[in-house]
C-alpha positions in Angstrom: 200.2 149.4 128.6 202.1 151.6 125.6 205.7 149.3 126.9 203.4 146.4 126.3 202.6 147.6 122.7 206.0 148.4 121.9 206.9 145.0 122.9 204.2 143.6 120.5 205.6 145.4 117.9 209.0 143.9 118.2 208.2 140.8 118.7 205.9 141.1 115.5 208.6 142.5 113.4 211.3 139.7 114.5 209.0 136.8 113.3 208.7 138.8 110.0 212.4 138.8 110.0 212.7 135.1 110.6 210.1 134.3 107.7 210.9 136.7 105.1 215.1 137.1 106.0 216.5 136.2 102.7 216.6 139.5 100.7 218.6 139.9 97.7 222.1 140.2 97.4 222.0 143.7 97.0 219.5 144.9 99.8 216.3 144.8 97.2 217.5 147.1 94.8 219.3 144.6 92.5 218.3 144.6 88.8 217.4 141.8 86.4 217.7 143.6 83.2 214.6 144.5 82.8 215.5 148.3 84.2 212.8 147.4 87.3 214.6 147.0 90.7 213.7 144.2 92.7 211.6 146.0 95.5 209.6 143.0 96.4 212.9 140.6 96.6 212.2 139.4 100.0 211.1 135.5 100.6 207.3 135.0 101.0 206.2 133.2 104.2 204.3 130.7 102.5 202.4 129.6 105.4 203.1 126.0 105.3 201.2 123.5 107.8 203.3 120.1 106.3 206.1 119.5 108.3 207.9 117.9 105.7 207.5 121.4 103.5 208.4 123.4 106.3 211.3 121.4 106.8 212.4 121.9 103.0 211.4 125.9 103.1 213.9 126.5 106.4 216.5 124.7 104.6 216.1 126.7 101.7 216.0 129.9 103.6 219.0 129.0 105.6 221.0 128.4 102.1 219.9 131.6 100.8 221.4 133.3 103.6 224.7 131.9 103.3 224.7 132.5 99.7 224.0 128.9 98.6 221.1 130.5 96.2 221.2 127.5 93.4 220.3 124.7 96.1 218.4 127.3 97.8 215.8 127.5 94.9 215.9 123.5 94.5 214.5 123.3 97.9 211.6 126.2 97.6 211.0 123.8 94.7 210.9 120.8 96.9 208.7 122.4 99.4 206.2 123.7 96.9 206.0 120.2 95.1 204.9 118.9 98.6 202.9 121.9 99.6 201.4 123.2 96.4 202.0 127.0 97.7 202.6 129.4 95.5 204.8 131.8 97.4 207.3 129.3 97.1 208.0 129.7 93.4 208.5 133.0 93.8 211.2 132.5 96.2 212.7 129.5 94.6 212.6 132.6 91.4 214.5 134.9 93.7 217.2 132.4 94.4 217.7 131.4 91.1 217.3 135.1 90.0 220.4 135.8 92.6 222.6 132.7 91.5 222.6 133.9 87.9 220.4 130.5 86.3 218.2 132.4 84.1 217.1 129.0 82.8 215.2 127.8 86.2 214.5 131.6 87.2 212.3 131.8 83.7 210.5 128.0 84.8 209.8 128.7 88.7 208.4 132.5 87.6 206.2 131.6 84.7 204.6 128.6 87.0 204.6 131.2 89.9 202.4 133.6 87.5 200.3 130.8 86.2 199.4 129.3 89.8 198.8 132.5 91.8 195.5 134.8 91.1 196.9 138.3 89.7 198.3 141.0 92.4 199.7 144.8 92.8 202.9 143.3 91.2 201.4 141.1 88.5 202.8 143.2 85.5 206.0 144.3 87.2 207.0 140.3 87.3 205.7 139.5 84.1 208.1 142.5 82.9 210.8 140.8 84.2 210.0 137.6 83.1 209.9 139.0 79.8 213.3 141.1 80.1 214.9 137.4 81.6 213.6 135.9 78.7 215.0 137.8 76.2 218.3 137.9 78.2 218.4 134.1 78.4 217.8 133.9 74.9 220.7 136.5 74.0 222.8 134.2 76.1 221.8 131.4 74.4 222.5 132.5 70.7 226.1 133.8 71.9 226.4 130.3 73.3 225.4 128.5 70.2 228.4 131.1 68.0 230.7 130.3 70.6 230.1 126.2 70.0 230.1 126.8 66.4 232.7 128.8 66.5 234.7 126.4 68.7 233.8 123.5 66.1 235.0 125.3 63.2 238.8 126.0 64.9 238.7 122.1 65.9 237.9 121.4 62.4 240.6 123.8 61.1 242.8 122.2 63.6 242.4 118.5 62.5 242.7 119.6 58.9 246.1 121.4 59.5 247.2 118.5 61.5 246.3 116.4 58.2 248.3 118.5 56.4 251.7 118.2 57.9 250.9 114.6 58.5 250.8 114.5 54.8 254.2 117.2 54.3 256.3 114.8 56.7 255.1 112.1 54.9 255.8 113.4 51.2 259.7 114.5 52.8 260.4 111.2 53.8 259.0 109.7 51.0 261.6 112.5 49.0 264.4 111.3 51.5 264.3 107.9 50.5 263.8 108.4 47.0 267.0 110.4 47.4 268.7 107.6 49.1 267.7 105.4 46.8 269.0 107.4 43.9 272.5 107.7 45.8 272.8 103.7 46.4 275.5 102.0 45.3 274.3 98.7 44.6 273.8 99.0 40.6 277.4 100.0 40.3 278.3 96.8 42.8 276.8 94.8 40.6 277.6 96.1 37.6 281.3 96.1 38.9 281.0 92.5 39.7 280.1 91.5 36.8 283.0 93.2 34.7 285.0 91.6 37.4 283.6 88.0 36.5 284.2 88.7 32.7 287.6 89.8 33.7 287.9 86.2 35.2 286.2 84.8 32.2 289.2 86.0 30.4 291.8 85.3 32.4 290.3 81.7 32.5 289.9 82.0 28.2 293.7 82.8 28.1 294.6 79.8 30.3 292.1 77.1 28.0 293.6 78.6 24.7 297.3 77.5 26.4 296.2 74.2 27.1 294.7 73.7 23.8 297.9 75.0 22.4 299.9 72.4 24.5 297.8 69.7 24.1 298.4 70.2 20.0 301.8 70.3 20.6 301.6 67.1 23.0 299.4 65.2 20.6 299.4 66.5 17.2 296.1 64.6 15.5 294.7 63.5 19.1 298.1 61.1 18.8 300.2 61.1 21.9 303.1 59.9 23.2 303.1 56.8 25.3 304.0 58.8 28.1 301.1 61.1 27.7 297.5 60.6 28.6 295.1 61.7 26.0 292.2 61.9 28.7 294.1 63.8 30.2 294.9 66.1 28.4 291.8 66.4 27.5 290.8 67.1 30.5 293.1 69.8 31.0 291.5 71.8 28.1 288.3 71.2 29.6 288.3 72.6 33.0 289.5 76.4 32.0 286.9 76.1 29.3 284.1 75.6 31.2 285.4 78.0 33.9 285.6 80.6 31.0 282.4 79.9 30.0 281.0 80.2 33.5 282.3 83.5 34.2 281.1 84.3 31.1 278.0 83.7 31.1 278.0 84.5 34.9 279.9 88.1 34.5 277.7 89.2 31.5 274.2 88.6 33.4 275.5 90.5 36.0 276.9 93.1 34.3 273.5 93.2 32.6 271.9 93.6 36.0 273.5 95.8 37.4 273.2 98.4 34.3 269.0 97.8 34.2 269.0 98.5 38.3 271.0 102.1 36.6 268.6 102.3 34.2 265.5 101.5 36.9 266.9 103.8 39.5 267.3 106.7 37.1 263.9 106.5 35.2 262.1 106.7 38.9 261.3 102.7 39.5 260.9 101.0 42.6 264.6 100.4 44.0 262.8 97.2 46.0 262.1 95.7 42.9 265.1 93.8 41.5 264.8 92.5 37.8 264.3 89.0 37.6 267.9 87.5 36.4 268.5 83.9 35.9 271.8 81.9 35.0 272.5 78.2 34.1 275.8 76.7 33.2 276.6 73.0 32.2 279.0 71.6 30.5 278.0 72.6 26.9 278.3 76.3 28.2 276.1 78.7 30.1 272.7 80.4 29.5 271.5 83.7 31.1 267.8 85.2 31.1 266.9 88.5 32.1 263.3 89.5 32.3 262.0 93.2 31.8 258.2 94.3 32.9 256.3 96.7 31.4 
């Protein structure tokens, strides 16, 4: 009869161990922050008759014991939805408790409190739901200065990354004013047209000889018979209105290229060349040079 008892007794304590297995991580004498140690951090048999529940409540105890505790709590959850038992939410507390989510912890315990009558450990949890909550809270406000603190250096970022946007925009801006500075082109043009009034000359020098020949040829527009008159007309002609062309051509030029100095030095656009017009017939030629202000 007493090896009958003792067999009771073993029996007895192996279902507890199957119902109520999943103890804290540290043996139940883990700590929340509350300074109370978790003596009562073994699952709650729950007594479910749904299958369904049941179903979700062995799941939930066979995550918990392979350290799963985050999807361990969803299903106590689960189970107590279908069920409406309250020993549930305190498990699905203790797993959430053990997988460091302060957040659902806080939920499943106040509900656990609010749904079951008061108990021998009434004011111990409420302790630690009031230690959790101030812990959560703590984390919360670091979280916030972290994200602030994060925006502020991604601001500071975007405005230094402004800022030598603008430097390598103001250095190139200095490298082609510097280029534009060092070009050659008003001197081109400006040595093309001394070149053209060179020409001018030349050509000057060369109608002066005809009109000196054709004098000589025919003295009072009278010439031999011999001698053309048109022609020789026409021979003064041509170098004349050559001359005059170069002239007119050379000094327009000239003139351009000395207002592209005078641009170029006082800080204009180098893109903008003046407006320089030049007509030549056989009266002569006409230049225009316009100058904005």
């Amino acid at each position: 009869m007493l090896r009958v008892y003792a067999l009771f007794t073993v029996v007895v304590a192996l279902a507890s161990g199957t119902t109520a297995s999943a103890q804290t991580t540290d043996g139940s004498t883990s700590s929340d922050g509350s300074g109370e140690i978790q003596g009562q951090g073994q699952m709650r048999d729950a007594g479910l008759s749904d299958e369904q529940a049941r179903s979700h409540f062995r799941i939930g105890q066979a995550l918990y014991s392979e350290g799963r505790f985050a999807e361990a709590g969803a299903e106590f959850q689960r189970a107590y939805m279908l069920s409406n038992r309250g020993p549930l939410l305190y498990n699905a507390y203790v797993a959430y408790r053990d997988a460091n989510d302060l957040e659902h912890a806080i939920v499943v315990l106040t509900e656990y409190l609010r749904v079951t009558p008061p108990s021998d450990d009434t004011v111990v949890l409420e302790r630690r739901l009031a230690a959790m909550q101030r812990t959560y809270e703590s984390q919360l406000s670091t979280q916030t200065s972290v994200e602030s603190e994060r925006a502020r250096l991604e601001q500071e970022r975007a405005r230094l990354e402004q800022e030598a946007a603008d430097a390598r925009a103001r250095a190139d801006a200095a490298e082609r004013e510097v280029e534009r500075r060092n070009s050659p082109v008003p001197f081109v043009v400006g040595g093309s047209g001394l070149a053209l009034l060179a020409g001018a000359g030349v050509a000057a020098i060369i109608a002066n000889g005809n009109i000196s020949d054709a004098e000589a040829q025919c003295p009072d527009h009278v010439c031999p018979r011999d001698v053309s008159l048109g022609d020789v007309r026409a021979s003064v002609r041509r170098p004349a209105i050559t001359a005059d062309v170069l002239l007119g051509a050379g000094t327009v030029t000239l003139v351009t290229g000395v207002v592209m100095l005078i641009v170029r030095r006082g800080g204009g656009d180098a893109d903008e060349a003046p407006p320089v017009a030049a007509t030549c017939d056989g009266t002569g030629c006409r230049g225009s040079y316009t100058l904005r202000f």
